[in-house]
OpenMM code with the backbone's topology and positions (N, CA, C; nanometers):
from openmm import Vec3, app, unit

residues = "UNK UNK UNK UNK UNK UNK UNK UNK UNK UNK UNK UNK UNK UNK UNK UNK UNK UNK UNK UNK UNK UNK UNK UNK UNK UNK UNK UNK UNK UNK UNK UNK UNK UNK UNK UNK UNK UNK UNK UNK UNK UNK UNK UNK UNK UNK UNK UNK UNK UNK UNK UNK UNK UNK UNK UNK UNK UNK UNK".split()
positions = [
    Vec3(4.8965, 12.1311, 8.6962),
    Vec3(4.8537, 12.2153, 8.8061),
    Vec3(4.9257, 12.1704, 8.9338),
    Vec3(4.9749, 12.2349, 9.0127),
    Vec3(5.0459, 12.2294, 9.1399),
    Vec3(4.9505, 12.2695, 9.2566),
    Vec3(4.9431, 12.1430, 9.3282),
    Vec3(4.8843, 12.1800, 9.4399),
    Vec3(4.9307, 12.1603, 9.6069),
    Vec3(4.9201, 12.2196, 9.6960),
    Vec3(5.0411, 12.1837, 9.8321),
    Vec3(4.9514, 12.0882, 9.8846),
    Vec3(4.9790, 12.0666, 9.9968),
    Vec3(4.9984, 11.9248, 10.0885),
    Vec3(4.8287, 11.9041, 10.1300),
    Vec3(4.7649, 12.0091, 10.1232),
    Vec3(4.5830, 12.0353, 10.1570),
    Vec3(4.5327, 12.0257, 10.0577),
    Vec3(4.6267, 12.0371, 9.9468),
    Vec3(4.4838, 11.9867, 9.7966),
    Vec3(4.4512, 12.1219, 9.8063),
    Vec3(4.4561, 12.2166, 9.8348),
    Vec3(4.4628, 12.3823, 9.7464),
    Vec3(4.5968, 12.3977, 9.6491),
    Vec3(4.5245, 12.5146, 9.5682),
    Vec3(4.6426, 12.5112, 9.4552),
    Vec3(4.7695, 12.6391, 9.5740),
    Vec3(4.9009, 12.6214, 9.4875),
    Vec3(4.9893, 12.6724, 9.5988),
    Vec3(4.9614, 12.8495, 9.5055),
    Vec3(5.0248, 12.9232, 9.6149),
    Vec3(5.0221, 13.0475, 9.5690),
    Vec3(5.1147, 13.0872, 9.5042),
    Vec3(5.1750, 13.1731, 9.3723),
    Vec3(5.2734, 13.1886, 9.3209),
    Vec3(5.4444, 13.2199, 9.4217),
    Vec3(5.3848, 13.2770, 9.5096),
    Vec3(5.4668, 13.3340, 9.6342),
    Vec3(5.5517, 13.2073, 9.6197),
    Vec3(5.4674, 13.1206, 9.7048),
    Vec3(5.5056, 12.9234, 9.7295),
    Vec3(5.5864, 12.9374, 9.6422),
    Vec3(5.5291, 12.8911, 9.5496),
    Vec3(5.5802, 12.8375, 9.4073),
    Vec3(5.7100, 12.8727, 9.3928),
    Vec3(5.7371, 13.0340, 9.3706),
    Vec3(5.8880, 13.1034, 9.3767),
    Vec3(5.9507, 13.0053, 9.5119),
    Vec3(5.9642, 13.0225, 9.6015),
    Vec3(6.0325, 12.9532, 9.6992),
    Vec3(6.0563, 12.8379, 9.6852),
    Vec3(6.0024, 12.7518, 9.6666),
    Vec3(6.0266, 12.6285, 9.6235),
    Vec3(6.1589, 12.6072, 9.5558),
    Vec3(6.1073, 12.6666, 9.4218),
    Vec3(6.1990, 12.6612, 9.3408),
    Vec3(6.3122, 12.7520, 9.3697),
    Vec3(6.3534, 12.8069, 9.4102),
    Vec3(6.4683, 12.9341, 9.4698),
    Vec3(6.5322, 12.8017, 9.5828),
    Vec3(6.4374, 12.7005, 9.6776),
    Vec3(6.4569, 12.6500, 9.8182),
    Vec3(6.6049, 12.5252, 9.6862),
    Vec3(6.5169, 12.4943, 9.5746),
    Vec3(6.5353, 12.3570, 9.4954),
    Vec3(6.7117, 12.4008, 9.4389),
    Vec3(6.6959, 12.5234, 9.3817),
    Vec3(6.8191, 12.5300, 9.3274),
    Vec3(6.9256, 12.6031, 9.4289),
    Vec3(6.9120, 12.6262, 9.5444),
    Vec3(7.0053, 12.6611, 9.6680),
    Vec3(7.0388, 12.4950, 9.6728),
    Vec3(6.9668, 12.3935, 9.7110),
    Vec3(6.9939, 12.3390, 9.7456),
    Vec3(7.0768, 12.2300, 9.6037),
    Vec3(7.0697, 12.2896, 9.5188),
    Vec3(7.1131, 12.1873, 9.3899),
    Vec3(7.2776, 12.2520, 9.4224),
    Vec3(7.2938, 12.4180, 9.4101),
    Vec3(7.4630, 12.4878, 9.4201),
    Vec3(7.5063, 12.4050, 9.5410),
    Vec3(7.4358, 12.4299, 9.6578),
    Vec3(7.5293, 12.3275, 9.7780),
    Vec3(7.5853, 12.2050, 9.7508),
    Vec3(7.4947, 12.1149, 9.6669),
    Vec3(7.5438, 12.0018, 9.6162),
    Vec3(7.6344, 11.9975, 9.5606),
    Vec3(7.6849, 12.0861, 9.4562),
    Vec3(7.7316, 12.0923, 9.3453),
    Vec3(7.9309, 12.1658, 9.3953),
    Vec3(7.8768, 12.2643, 9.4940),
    Vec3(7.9933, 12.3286, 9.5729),
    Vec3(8.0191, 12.1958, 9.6560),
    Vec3(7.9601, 12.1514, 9.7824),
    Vec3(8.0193, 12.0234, 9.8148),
    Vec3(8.0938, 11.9608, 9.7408),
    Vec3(8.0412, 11.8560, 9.6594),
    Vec3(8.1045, 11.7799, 9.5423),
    Vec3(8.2624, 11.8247, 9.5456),
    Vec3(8.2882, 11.9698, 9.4520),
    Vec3(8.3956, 11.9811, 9.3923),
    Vec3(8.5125, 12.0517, 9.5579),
    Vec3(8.4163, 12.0970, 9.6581),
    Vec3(8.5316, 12.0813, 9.8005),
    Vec3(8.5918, 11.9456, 9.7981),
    Vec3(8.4925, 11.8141, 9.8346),
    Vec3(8.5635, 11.6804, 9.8443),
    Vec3(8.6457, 11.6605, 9.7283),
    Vec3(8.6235, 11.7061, 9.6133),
    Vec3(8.7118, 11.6950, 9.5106),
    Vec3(8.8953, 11.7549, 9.5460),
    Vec3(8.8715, 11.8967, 9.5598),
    Vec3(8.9783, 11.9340, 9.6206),
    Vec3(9.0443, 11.9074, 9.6999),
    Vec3(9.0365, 11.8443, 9.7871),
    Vec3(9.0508, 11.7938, 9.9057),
    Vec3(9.1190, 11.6724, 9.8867),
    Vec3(9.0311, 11.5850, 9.8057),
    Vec3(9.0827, 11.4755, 9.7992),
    Vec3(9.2203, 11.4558, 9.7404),
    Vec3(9.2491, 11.6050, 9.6149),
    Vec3(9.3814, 11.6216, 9.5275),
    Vec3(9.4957, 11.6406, 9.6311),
    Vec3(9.4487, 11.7376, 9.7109),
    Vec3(9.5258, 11.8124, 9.8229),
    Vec3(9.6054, 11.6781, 9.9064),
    Vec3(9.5136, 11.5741, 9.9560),
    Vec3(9.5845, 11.4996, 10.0612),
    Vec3(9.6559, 11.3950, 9.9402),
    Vec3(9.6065, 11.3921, 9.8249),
    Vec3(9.7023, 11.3201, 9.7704),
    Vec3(9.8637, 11.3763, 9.7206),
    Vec3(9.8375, 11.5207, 9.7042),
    Vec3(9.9818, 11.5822, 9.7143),
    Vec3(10.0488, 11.5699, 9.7764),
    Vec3(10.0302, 11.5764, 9.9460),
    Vec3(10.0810, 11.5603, 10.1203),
    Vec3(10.1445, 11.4939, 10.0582),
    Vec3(10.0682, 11.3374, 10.0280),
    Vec3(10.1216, 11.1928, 10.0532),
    Vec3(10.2002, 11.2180, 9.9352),
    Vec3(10.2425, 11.2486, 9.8656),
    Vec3(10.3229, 11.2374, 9.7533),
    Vec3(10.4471, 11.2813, 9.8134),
    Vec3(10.4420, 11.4030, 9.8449),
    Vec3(10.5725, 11.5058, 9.9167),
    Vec3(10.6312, 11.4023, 10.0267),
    Vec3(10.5231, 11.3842, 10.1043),
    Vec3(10.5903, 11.2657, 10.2633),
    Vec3(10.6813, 11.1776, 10.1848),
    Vec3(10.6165, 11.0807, 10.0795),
    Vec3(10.6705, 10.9893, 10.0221),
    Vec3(10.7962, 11.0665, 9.9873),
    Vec3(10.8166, 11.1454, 9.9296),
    Vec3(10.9668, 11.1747, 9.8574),
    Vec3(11.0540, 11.2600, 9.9483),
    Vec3(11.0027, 11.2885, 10.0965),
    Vec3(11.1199, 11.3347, 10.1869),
    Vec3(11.1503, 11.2215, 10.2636),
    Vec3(11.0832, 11.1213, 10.2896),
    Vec3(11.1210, 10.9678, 10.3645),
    Vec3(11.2038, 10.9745, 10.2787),
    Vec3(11.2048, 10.9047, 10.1417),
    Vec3(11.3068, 10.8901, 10.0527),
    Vec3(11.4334, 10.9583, 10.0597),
    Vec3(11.4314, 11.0324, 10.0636),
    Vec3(11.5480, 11.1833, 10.0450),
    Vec3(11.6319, 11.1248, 10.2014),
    Vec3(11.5458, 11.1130, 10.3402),
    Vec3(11.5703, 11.1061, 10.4961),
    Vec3(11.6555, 10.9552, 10.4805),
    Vec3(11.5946, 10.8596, 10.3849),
    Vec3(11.6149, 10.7219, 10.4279),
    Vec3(11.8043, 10.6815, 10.3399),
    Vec3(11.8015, 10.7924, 10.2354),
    Vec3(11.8795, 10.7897, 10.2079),
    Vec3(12.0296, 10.8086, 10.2841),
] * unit.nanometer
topology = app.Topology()
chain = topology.addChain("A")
for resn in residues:
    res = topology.addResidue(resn, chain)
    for name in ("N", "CA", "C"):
        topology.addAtom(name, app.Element.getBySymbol(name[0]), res)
């Protein structure tokens, strides 16, 4: 049995929201995550490219 913060039981209404509030907030997590993921590939490409036009320049 589920009950809110007064010790009454919550109303189904609640209940939906909650859970709708729980898994919005699970996709944000989940979308975050794989941005820093990208991101992180991305600046490691930069640095790859920089590295091999110094090279190419120093030559």
């Amino acid at each position: 049995m589920v009950t809110n913060i007064h010790g009454g039981l919550l109303e189904m209404g609640q209940l939906i929201y909650i859970l709708l509030a729980a898994v919005v907030a699970m996709a944000v997590l989940v979308l975050t995550g794989n941005l820093k993921k990208q991101v992180d590939e991305n600046l490691n490409i930069i640095d790859e490219m920089e590295h091999k036009y110094k090279n190419k320049t120093l030559k």
